[in-house]
C-alpha positions in Angstrom: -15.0 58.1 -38.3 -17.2 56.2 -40.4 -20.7 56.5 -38.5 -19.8 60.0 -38.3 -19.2 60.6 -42.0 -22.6 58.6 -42.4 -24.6 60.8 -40.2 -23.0 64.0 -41.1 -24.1 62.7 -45.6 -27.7 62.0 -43.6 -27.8 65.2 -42.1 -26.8 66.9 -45.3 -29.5 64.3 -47.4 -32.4 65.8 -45.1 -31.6 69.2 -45.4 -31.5 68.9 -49.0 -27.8 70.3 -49.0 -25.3 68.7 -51.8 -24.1 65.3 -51.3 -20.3 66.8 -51.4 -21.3 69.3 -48.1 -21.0 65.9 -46.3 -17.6 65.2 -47.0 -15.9 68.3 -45.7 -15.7 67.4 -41.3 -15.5 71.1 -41.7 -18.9 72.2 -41.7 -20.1 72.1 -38.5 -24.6 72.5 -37.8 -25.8 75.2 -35.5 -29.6 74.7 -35.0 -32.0 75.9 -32.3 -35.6 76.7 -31.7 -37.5 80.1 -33.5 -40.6 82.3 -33.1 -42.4 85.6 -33.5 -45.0 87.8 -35.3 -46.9 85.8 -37.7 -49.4 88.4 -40.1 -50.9 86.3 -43.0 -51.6 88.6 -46.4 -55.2 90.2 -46.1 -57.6 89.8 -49.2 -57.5 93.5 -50.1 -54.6 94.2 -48.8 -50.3 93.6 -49.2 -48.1 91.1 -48.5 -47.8 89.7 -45.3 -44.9 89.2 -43.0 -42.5 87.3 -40.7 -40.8 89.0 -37.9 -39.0 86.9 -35.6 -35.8 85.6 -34.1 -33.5 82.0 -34.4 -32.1 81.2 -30.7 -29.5 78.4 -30.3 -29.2 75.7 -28.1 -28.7 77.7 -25.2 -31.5 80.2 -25.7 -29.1 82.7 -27.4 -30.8 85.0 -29.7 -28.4 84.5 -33.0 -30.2 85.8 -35.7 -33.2 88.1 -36.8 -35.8 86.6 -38.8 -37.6 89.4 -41.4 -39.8 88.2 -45.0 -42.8 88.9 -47.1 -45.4 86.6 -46.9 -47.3 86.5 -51.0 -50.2 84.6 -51.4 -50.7 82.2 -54.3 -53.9 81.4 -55.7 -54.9 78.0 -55.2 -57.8 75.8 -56.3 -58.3 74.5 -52.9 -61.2 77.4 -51.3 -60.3 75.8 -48.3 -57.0 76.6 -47.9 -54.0 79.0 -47.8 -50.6 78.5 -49.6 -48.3 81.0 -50.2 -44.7 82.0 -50.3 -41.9 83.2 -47.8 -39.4 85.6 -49.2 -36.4 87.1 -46.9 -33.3 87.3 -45.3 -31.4 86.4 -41.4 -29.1 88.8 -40.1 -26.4 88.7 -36.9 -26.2 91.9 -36.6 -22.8 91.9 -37.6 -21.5 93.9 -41.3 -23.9 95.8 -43.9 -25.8 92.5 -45.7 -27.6 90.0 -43.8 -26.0 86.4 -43.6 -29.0 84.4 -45.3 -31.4 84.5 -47.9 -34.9 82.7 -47.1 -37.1 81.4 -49.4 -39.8 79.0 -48.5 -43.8 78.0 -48.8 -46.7 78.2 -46.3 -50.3 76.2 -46.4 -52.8 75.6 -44.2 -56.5 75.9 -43.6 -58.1 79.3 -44.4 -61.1 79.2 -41.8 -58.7 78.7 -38.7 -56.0 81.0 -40.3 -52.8 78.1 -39.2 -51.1 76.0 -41.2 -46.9 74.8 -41.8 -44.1 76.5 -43.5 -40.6 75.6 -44.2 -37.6 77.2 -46.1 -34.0 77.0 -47.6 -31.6 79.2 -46.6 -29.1 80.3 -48.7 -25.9 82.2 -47.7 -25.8 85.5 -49.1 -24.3 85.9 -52.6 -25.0 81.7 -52.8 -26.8 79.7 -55.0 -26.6 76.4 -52.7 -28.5 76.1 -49.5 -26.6 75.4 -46.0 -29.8 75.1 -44.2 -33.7 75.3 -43.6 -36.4 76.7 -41.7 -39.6 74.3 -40.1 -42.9 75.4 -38.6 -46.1 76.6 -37.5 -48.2 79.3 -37.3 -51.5 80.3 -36.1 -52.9 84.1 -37.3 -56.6 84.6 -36.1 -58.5 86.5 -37.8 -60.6 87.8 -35.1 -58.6 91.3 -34.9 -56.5 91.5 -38.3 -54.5 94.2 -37.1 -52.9 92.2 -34.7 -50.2 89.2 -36.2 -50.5 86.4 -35.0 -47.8 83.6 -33.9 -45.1 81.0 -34.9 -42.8 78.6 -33.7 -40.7 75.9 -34.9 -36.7 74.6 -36.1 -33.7 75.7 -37.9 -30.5 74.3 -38.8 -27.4 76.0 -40.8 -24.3 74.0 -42.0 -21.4 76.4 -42.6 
């Protein structure tokens, strides 16, 4: 019981969750494997976006992925940063079940680069889980998003 109290207050310490979301047995960790459209914000153009889907373990689609992508200015000319803005949905009832809000950098000339994010249930102020990736967005046809991949986790 122990060890398992210890790796659930790890668990919790990683995700940057609350120390007291460890002590409660009753929050269990889904987490799975995500991906979809990647489309980086053009210079003279709007935001960008995310538009993909969270699968669990079993390859189960559970949730639908949608947020702006806002680029921030940054003093490196080599590089591109950014923020991530948006929510995960079931499906299921009229507001979506998670609130995202993350950053993205990476290199400018290749157009790929990391992002994570904390999700926070909706109507919440604490976050239950996070977002981790990659994505590539070449610009050789900008009409066309590109691609990204990576982890999530959600303690309830």
């Amino acid at each position: 019981m122990l060890q398992r109290l210890v790796l659930l207050l790890c668990s919790c310490l990683a995700l940057g969750l609350p120390a007291d979301a460890a002590r409660s047995s009753a929050r269990p960790c889904a987490r799975g494997a995500m991906n979809g459209a990647w489309n980086l914000p053009h210079p003279l153009a709007s935001d960008g976006f995310i538009d993909g889907r969270l699968f669990d373990a079993n390859g189960n689609s559970v949730f639908a992925l949608r947020a702006t992508l806002t680029d921030v200015v940054s003093p490196c000319l080599s590089c591109i940063e950014g923020t991530i803005q948006g929510t995960l949905d079931d499906g299921v009832g009229t507001t979506p079940d998670y609130l995202v809000y993350g950053n993205y950098r990476g290199n400018f000339l290749a157009r790929q680069g990391s992002f994570t994010a904390l999700l926070y249930p909706y109507g919440s102020r604490t976050p239950t889980g996070k977002l981790n990736g990659a994505f590539r967005d070449p610009y050789s046809n900008p009409d066309v998003p590109g691609q990204f991949r990576g982890d999530w986790v959600v303690c309830r």
